[in-house]
N, C-alpha and C positions, 0 to 999 in steps of 0.2 A: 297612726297606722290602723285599718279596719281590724275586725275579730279576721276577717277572711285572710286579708294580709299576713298576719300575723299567722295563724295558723299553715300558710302555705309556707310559710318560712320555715317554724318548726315543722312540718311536715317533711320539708326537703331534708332537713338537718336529721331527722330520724333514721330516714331512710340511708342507712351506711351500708347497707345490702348491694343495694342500686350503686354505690360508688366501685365496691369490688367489680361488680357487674362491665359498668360502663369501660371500667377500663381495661378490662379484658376487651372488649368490644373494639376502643380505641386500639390496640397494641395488634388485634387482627387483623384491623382494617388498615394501616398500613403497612403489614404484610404483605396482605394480598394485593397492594398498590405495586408491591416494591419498593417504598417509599419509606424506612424504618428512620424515625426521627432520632435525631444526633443523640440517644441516650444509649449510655455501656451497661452493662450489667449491672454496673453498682448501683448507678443512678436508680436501676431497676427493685433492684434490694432494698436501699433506702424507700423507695415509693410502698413495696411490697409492706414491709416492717410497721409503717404504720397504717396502713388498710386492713392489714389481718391480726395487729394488737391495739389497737386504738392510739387515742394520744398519748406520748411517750416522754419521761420526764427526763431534760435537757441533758445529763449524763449518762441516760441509757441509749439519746437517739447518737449523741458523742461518741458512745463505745463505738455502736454500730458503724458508724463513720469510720472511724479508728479499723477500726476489724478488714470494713472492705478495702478500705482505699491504703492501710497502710503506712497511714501519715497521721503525726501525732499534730491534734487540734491548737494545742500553744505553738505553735511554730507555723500550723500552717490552715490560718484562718482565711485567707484571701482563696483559696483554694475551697472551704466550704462553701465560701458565701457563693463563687462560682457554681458551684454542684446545685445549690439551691436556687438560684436564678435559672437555671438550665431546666430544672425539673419543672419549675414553676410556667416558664415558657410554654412547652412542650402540654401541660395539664392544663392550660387555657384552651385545648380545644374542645375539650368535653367537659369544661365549666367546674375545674378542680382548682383548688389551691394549697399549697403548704404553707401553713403558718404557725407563729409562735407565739405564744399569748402566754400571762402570768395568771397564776392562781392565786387572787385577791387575798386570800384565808392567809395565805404562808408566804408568798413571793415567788412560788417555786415557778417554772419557766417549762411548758411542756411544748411539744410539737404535734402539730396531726393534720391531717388530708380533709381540707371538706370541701360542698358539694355550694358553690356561690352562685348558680338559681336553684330557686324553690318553684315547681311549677307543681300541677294539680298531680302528674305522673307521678312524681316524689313523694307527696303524700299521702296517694293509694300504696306508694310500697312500702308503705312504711310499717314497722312490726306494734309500732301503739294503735289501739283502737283511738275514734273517734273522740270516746267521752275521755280516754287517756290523755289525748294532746291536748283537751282543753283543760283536765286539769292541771296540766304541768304548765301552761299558760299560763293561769289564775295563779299559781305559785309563783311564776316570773315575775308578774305583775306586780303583786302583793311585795318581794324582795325587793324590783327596787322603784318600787311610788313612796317606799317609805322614808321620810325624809330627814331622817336619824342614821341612815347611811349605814346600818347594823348590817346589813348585808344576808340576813337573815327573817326567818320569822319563826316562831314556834311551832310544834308537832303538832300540837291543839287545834291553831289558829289554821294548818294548813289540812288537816282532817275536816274542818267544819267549815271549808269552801265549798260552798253551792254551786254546783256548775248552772243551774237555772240563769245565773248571773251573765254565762257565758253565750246566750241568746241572745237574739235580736230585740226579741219581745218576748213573752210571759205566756204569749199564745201561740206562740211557735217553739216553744223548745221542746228539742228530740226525745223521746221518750227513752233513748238510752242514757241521756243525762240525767233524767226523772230517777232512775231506778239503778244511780252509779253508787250504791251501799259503803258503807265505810269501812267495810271489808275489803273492797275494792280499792277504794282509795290509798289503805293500809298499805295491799299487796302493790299497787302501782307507786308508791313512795320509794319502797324494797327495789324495783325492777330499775326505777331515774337512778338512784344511787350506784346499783350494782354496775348501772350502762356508764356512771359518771355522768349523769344531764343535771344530775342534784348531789349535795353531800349532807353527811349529818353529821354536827357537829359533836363535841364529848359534852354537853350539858343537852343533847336534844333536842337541840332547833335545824331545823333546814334551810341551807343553802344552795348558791348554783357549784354545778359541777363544774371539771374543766371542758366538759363538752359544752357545756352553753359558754363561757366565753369564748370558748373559739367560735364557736359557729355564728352567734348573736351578735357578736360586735357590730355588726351593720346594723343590726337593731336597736341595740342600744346606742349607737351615735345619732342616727338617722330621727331617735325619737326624743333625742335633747335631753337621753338622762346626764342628768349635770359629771362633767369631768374631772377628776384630778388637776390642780392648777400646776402640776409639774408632769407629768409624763402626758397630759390630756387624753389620757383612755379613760371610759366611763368608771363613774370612783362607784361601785356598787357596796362596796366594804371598803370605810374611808373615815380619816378625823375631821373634824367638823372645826370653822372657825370660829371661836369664844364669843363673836360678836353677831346677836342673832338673826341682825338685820341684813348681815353678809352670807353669800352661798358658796366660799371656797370651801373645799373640800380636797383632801389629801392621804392617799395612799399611806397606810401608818409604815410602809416599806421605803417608799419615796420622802415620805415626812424625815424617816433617818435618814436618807441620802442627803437630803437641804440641810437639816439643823445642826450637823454632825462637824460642817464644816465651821471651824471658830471664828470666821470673818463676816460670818452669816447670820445677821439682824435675828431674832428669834420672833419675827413678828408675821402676821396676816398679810401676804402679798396681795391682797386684793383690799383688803382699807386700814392695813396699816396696827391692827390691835395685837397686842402681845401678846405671841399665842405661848401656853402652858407649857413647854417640853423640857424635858429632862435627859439628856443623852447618857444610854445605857451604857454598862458593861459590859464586857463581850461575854462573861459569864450569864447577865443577865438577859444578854439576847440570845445566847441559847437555851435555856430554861422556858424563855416563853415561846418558841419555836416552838418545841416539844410537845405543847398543848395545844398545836395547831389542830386545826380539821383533819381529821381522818387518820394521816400517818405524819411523821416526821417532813420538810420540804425538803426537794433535791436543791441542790449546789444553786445558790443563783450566778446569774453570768455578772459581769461588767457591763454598763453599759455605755454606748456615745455620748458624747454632749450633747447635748439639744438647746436651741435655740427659741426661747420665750419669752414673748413680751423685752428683749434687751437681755436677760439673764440666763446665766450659763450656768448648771448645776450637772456638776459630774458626779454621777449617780453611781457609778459603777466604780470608782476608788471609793466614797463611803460605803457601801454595802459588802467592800469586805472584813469590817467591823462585827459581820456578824455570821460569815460566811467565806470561806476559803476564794483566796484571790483566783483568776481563770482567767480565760481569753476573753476580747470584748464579743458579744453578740447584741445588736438593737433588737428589741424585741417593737415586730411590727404594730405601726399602729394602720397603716394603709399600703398594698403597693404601687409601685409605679411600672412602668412596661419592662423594667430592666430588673426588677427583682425588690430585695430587701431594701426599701429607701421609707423611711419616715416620712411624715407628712401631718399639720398641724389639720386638726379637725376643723372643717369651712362655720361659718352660720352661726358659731355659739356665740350665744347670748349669756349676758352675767343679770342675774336674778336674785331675789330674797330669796332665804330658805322656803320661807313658807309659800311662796309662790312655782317653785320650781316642780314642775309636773312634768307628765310625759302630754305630748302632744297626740293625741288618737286618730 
């Protein structure tokens, strides 16, 4: 994807202004049709809740459900996923979507509303300056071209990114990227983090927020960062297979959903070498929980079984090893015109490590 590309994308993603905006715009204009589309009140509350608090971790968007609808979420799941398909409908006409993404760091499962085009309008609205979005670009970049899967980079390494870099050519770069001081950079790290576009970790490196996995997933599928070989969403923060010559990679969250179960080879799905693992204790997976990024992870859900390469890895009975059992929710990798349906990501290609790049 070009610098342009790319930048229109975060641009649209910034701009969460424009989404409040748009959809006040949407809910007038069929008004004044006459035309109020099949959503009740609540539907309305849920949409409202996360536009006007960002995204919302899985037992806080839960309560809320809880609260309007009345109906407790273990008994009556068929009934969200309805609510959520409904909304999702309904927000594809103003190019919105509800979705649920994990946060790589912890596992944790948040929800939030974003905005699935980026056009030039999107990134004039948006509250980051210019030399802003490009340095949180060059931060994105930097996380994940890196091919040790750390999921991070240091405070250091992400202060002394040169947006000059972010130019065409050397003879064209804007003068406010010339003179974006490291003051600036400082204060713009503070503002990603506060907005959640970036996190800091408790040794002080910088990671993505949960705003960029929600919002980036297309970016990151679409540009071959290499996937997790078990839930296939981009492994940005992932273990690595022992064998160097191989590029699977694996969610240390999903790694325990595979290894955890005892009939389950402890080896390299993709060439076979025996990989390292040690299945925790539940004492000892919450202690390292604890020193996750930022705060403590909310509840994770259960997940479906999914379907890979032949093998069936129920993810969501081993993850309550580490985590209080709950109702099942798939947490989206794509949807489809009917709502919450997984879908195996097209075109991927299995690579060396050291070959595996983003394609520009």
């Amino acid at each position: 994807m070009s610098s342009t590309s790319m930048a229109m994308v975060i641009g649209g993603c910034f701009c969460h202004g424009s989404l409040v905006e748009a959809y006040a715009w949407f809910q007038e204009l069929f008004s004044y049709c006459g035309e109020m589309p099949p959503l009740s009140w609540r539907h309305h509350t849920l949409i409202q809740a996360l536009l006007s608090r960002g995204p919302l971790k899985e037992k806080d968007f839960d309560a809320i459900f809880s609260d309007v609808t009345g109906k407790s979420l273990d008994s009556h799941q068929q009934l969200f996923n309805e609510y959520l398909r409904k909304i999702n409908m309904e927000l594809s006409y103003v190019q919105f979507e509800l979705r649920a993404c994990r946060n790589q760091y912890d596992s944790g499962v948040f929800y939030g509303v974003v905005n699935t085009v980026a056009d030039e309008q999107s990134k004039l609205g948006s509250k980051y300056t210019v030399p802003q979005i490009a340095f949180y670009k060059a931060i994105i970049e930097a996380i994940v071209l890196d091919h040790t899967a750390q999921g991070t980079i240091s405070n250091i390494k992400a202060l002394n990114i040169q947006l000059e870099n972010q130019g065409s050519s050397s003879s064209q770069v804007p003068t406010a990227f010339k003179n974006f001081s490291m003051t600036q950079k400082e204060k713009t790290i503070r503002e990603l983090v506060h907005d959640q576009w970036l996190c800091a970790t408790s040794d002080g490196d910088i990671g993505l927020g949960v705003r960029s996995f929600l919002d980036l997933r297309s970016w990151f599928h679409n540009n071959q960062v290499p996937p997790c070989d078990v839930c296939n969403e981009s492994g940005i923060k992932a273990d690595l297979c022992p064998n160097e010559s191989c590029s699977v990679r694996i969610h240390k969250y999903c790694l325990q959903a595979k290894f955890s179960q005892q009939r389950i080879e402890k080896v390299c799905p993709g060439c076979g070498t025996q990989w390292p693992y040690v299945v925790m204790a539940k004492a000892e997976v919450i202690e390292e929980e604890e020193t996750a990024v930022n705060q403590p992870p909310p509840r994770g859900p259960h997940m479906r079984k999914r379907q890979r390469s032949s093998r069936h890895v129920e993810e969501g009975e081993r993850e309550s090893n580490s985590q209080p059992s709950g109702r099942q929710v798939a947490v989206k990798v794509d949807y489809d015109d009917n709502g919450f349906v997984p879908s195996q990501l097209p075109g991927t290609k299995r690579a060396t490590r050291n070959s595996a790049r983003l394609h520009r």
